[in-house]
N, C-alpha and C positions, 0 to 999 in steps of 0.2 A: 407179636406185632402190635397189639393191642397197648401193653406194658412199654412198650419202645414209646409209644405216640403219645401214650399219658406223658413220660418222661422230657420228650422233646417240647410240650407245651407247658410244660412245668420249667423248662429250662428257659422258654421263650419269656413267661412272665416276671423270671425272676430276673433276667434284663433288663427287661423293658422297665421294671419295678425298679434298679437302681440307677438306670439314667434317670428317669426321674428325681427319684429320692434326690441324687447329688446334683441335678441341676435346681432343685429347689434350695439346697443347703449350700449352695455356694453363692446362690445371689442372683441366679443366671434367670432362675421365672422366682418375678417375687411378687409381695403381699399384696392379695386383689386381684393374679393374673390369674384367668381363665383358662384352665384346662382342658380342651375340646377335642372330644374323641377321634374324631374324624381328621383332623391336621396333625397328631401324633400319631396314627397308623401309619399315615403317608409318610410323615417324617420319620419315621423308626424301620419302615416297609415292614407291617408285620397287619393282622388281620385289628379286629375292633375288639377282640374277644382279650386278649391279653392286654389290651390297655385298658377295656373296664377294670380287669381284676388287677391288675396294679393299683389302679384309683383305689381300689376297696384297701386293698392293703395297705395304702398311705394314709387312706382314711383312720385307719386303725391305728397310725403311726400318730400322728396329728398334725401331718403335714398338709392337709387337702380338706376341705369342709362341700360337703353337699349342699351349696344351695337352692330352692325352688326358682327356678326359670331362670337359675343360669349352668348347673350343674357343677361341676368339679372347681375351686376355687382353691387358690394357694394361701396356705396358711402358715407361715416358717417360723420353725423355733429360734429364736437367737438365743444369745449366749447369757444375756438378762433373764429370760424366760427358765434357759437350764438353771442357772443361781435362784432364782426364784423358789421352782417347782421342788428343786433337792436340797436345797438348805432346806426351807421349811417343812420339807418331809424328814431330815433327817431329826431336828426337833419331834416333830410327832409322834411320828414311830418310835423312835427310841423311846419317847415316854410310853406309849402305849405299850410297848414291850415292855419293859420294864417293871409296869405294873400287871402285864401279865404271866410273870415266870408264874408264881405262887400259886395261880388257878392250873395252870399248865397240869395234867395228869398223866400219868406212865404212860397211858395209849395213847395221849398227844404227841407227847415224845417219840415214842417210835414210830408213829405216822410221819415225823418229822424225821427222821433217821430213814425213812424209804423214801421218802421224796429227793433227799440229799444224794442217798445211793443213784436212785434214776437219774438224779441231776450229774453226777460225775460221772454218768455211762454212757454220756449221749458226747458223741463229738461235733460239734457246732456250725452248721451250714446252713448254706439258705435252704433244706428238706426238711432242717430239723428243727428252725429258728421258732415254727410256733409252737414246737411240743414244748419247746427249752421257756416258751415268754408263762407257758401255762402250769407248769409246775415251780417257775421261782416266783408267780402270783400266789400260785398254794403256799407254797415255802413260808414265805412273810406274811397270809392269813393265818399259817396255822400258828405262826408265835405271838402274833397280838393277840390269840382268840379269847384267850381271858380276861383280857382287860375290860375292866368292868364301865369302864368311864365310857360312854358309848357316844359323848358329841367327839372324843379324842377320833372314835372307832369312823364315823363320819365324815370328818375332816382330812383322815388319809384316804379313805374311800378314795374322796371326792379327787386327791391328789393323782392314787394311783401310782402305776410303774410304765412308767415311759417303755412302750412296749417297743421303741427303735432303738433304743440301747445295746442288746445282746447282737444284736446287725452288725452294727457300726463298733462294738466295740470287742470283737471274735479275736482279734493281738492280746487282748487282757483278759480271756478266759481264763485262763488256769490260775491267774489271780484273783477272779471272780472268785472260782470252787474254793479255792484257800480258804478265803474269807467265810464263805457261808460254813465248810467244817469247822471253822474257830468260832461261829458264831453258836454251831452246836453245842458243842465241846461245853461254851460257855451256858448254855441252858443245861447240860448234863449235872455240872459243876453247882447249881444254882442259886448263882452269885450275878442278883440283877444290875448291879453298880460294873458288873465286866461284861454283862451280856449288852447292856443300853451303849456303850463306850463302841463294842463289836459290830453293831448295827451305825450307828450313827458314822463312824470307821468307813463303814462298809457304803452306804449310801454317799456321805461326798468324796468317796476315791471316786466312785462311778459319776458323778458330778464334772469332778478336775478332769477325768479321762474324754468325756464327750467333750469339753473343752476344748481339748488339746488337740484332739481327731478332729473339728469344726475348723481350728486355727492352721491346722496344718491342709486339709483340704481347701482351704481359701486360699494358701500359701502356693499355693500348685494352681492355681484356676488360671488358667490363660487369660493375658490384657486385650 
């Protein structure tokens, strides 16, 4: 009984978490509008407990910012913000990789070879979304980790991985794994000029993909 009740407010959050989400990404609460716990319970009819934690989790997205004495606050990514954020990551990192093959050591590599494994064992839902955001953060520390240039190591820090990506973009998993084993493959091989190409590949498909999932959910929003 106990397991049933986790499960059913686990289920409850993870609604409540995408009406949000898509009523922020379609235009419907935008930039500056207040998020107010108590008029989303009512509206959604579900307790105050599932829509704090949605907030948290959008927080984490970077749809919603925490202000002091106003609380929950909508912060939406547009399609400029995506181009922004992944072009310029795909520059960075690809250089930072790149200059990291050569420090990379056998037991990086195979740290990197089980993360990959973990990552093509998990099938992608909203139970699994943050084991999945937590090991492809690993994934991509662990190939830059050599890179000795350390404002490059900063400047992606500072970037990050848009942790609402593997959500929104669960149609282009298996395309995701592809690419991360060819990016393997290509540190196996260790041939920085295909590894940097494989990364760089790999970061603006997932760029054009959010896109396209933004443009097509706008496409569908009722007038």
């Amino acid at each position: 009984m106990l397991e049933s009740k986790k499960k059913d407010k686990s289920t409850v959050v993870n609604e409540v978490t995408k009406k949000l989400r898509q009523a922020i990404l379609v235009g419907t609460l935008k930039e500056g509008d207040r998020l107010i716990q108590e008029e989303w319970a009512e509206r959604l009819n579900v307790s105050r407990m599932p829509i704090r934690e949605a907030l948290t989790r959008l927080q984490m997205e970077g749809l919603v910012e925490m202000v002091p004495h106003k609380g929950a606050v909508v912060t939406p990514i547009t399609r400029d913000h995506i181009e922004e954020i992944y072009d310029t990551r795909a520059m960075l990192e690809g250089l930072a990789i790149e200059k990291s093959l050569s420090f990379l050591t056998e037991q990086d590599k195979n740290e990197l070879e089980e993360i990959l494994l973990q990552m093509e064992g998990i099938e992608l839902c909203d139970e699994t979304n943050d084991q999945y955001i937590q090991l492809n953060a690993l994934f991509h520390e662990t190939l830059r980790k050599g890179c000795p240039w350390l404002r490059v190591h900063k400047m992606v820090e500072t970037l990050g991985i848009s942790p609402i990506a593997p959500n929104l973009l669960i149609d282009y998993h298996k395309e995701t794994q592809r690419e991360h084993r060819l990016i393997y493959e290509a540190v196996r091989r260790g041939d920085p000029k295909e590894l940097r190409a494989a990364v760089e590949y790999h970061i603006l498909r997932t760029k054009n993909n959010l896109i396209e999932y933004m443009e097509r959910l706008n496409s569908t929003k009722p007038e």
